[in-house]
Residue, then its C-alpha position, 0 to 999 in steps of 0.5 A: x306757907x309761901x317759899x319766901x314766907x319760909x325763908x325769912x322764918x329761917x333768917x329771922x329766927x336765926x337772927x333772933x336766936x344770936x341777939x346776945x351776941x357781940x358784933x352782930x349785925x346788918x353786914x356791911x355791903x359796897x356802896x359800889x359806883x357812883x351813879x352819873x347824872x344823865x345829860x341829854x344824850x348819854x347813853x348807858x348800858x343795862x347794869x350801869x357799869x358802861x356810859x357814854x356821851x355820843x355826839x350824835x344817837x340816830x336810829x335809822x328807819x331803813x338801810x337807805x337811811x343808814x345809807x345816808x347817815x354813813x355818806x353824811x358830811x355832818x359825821x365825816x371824821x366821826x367814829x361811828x358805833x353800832x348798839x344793840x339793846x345794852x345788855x353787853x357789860x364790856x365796852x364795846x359800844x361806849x363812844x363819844x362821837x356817833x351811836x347808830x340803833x338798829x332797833x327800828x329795823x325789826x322783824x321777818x323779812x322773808x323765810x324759806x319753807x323748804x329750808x326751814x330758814x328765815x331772813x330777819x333784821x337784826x334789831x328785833x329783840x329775842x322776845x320778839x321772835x318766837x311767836x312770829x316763827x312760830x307762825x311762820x312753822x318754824x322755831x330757833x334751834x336754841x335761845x339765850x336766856x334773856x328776852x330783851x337782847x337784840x339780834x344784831x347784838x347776841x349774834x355779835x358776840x356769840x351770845x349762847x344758850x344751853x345744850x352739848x349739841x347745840x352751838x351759839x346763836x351765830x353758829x346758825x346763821x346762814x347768811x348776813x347782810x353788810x353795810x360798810x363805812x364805804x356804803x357798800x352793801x355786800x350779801x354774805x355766805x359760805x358761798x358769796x363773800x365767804x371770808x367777810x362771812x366768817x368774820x362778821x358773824x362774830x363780828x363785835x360790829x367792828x367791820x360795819x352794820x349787819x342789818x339783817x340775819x339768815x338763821x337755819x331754824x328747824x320746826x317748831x317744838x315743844x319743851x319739857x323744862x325741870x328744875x331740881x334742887x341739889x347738893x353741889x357734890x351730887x350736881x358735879x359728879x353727874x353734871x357731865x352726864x346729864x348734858x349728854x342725856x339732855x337736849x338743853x343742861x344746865x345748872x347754878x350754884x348758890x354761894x354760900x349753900x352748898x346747894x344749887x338747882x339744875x336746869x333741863x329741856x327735853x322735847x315732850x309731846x306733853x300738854x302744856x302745864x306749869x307748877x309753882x316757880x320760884x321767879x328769878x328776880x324774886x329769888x335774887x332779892x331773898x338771896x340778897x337779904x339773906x346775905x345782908x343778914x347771914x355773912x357775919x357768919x358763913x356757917x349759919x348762912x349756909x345751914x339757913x339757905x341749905x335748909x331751905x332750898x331742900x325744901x324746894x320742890x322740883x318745878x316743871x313747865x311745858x310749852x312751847x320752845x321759846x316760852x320756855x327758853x327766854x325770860x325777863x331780868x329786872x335784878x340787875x348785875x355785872x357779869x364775868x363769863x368764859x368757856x372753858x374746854x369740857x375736860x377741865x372745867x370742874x377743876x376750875x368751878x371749885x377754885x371758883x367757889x372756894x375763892x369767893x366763899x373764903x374771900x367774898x362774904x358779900x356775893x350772893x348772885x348765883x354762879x351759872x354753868x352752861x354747855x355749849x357746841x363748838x362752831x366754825x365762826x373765827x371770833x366765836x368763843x367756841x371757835x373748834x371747840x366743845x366749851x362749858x362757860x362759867x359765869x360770875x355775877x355781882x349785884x350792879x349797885x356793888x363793885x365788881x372789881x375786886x371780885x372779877x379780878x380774883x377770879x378771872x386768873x383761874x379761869x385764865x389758867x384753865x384756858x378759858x376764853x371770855x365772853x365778848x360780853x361780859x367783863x374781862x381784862x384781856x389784850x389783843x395779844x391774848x385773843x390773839x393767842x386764843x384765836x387761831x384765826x385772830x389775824x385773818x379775822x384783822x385782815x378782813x377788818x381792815x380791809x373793809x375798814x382801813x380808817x378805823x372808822x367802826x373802833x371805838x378806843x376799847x376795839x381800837x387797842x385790841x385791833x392795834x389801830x388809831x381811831x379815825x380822825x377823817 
């Protein structure tokens, strides 16, 4: 029998057996936001939950003609914003007045075989990049998990995979190239233009576009990736450890189960082989009846999808580092993540878990927990610091609002920093508190753009400066 067969055996048979019950039912789910039509040139992020209407959506074929749009007189006065491929759910790139894509500027633009580096533009999408280093003898350290995110956008807000030992994506870049609202174009390093560096590496495309990116990469390799499923008491108390023994660690916890799935990568000369998977967007839809059907009653659906999932059996799959790292969402959600310092983030996971199964009957979007390195970055999360990101999610047709706003307190409290990405409520002068490096970070922005010309309203009132008016 196949898995999703089983499991609406389960819920049926559930169901059927609490027909002569009072009150039972289909349970009541938000409708959530209303959808906006789309006019011509609204722009509109990958969950929905960001839109704009820019006056102008351009995507330059090269620098020079980047370097034309910044000179033209038709968007003197404009503020300008960079995009990636939207799938930021903060509001760092909504603007009414001109969105600028990158996306036509895309693939390896040099490499360097003793270094094991590669020069690459900064609108290729993470999907696009494995194969082509792999021809090239080399491969990205590590990877974030979704496929269709573009270079230039993940390095802006320190998108991250998985692993102890291994930092963000922009904790790899060696170098970067900058085009400012002046139309300079500044090449940046450790060595060259250090401080504009530091911050552009984490840059929120604040201080102008970074066209393209040097990553320091390594040979190619391959991985070994094991799923298990397991009771969450058994995943915490070896969770710690775990990341430790392995090169990439991490796990999800299934609302309303008592059970979750652990997720490792080890480097393995073994042949390339896969057994049975469950597909993720697959597993979110059964998830998703199951909550449609079960939280009238939290007790029967955790007995239902606990008795489930211990059915699972472990998944692995070999193959190359990339094919195993990256893969496509078509489920759709909002998400809330932050790190939070290693000694103190299992403290706050149960406030997390026990404040949406006693208040959140409607979630049933796993609760993801990632191990990250700390880098040197100004504005990266993991600035100094060894972090373990605790994230949220809620279905992108459902408000999100009033979850987030239970739990982003606790992840506050614990001393959290959020994802430049995700969704969170903090002001400049909390990233101000949580960055010590915050001020010298404004210092450079400013310097570089003294009319706020890269601000939309949201980085416009974290960085305390009126947009540009010309």
């Amino acid at each position: 029998m196949q898995r999703r067969h089983f499991l609406n055996l389960l819920v049926g048979s559930a169901i059927a057996s609490q027909m002569g019950w009072p009150g039972i039912g289909h349970a009541q789910t938000s409708s959530g936001q209303q959808s906006t039509i789309a006019g011509p040139m609204t722009w509109r992020n990958w969950s929905g939950s960001q839109s704009s209407n820019p006056s102008h959506r351009l995507a330059p074929r090269s620098v020079n003609e980047l370097l034309d749009i910044l000179s033209d007189p038709a968007y003197r006065g404009r503020n300008i914003r960079p995009v990636g491929s939207g799938h930021s759910f903060s509001p760092l790139v909504p603007t009414n007045d001109v969105l600028v894509s990158l996306a036509r500027l895309h693939g390896i633009l040099d490499h360097d075989d003793d270094q094991c580096r590669a020069r690459i533009a900064t609108g290729t999408l993470l999907g696009q990049l494995g194969q082509p280093l792999e021809s090239i003898n080399q491969a990205l350290f590590n990877m974030p998990d979704i496929d269709q995110q573009s270079l230039g956008g993940l390095l802006a807000t320190a998108t991250h995979g998985t692993g102890a030992e291994l930092m963000s994506l922009s904790g790899y870049i060696e170098g970067l190239t900058l085009v400012t609202a002046q139309g300079h174009v500044l090449e940046c390093s450790r060595d060259q233009n250090p401080d504009i560096f530091q911050a552009a590496r984490v840059g929120l495309g604040s201080l102008g576009f970074v066209t393209d990116v040097t990553l320091q990469n390594r040979r190619p390799y391959r991985l070994k990736k094991t799923t298990e499923w397991l009771p969450l008491d058994g995943i915490l108390d070896n969770a710690d450890a775990r990341a430790k023994a392995h090169r990439n660690y991490e796990f999800f916890y299934i609302p309303f189960s008592g059970m979750g799935f652990t997720s490792t990568h080890d480097i393995t000369d073994e042949p390339v082989s896969e057994t049975e998977a469950i597909d993720q967007n697959d597993g979110a839809r059964d998830l998703q009846q199951a909550r449609d059907y079960l939280s009238w009653s939290p007790r029967l659906r955790r007995l239902i999808l606990g008795s489930y999932m211990r059915t699972l059996s472990t998944e692995v799959k070999v193959a190359s580092s990339w094919q195993n790292y990256t893969s496509a969402r078509n489920v759709r959600f909002n998400e809330m993540e932050y790190h939070l310092p290693t000694d103190n983030w299992q403290a706050a996971l149960r406030e997390v878990i026990d404040t949406i199964e006693s208040q959140f009957p409607e979630v049933f979007f796993p609760i993801e927990v990632r191990f990250v390195k700390a880098d040197d970055a100004w504005l990266s999360p993991f600035y100094q610091r060894d972090s373990v990101s605790i994230a949220v999610h809620r279905f992108f047709e459902e408000d999100h609002t009033p979850l987030f706003k239970a739990v982003e307190p606790i992840l506050k409290r614990h001393g959290g920093r959020p994802h430049w990405g995700k969704l969170n409520t903090l002001t400049g002068a909390d990233f101000e508190d949580l960055y010590p490096q915050w001020q010298a970070f404004c210092e450079v922005r400013e310097a570089l753009d003294p009319n706020g010309r890269f601000l939309n309203p949201y980085l416009a009132r974290l960085f305390k400066q009126p947009k540009s008016t010309g």
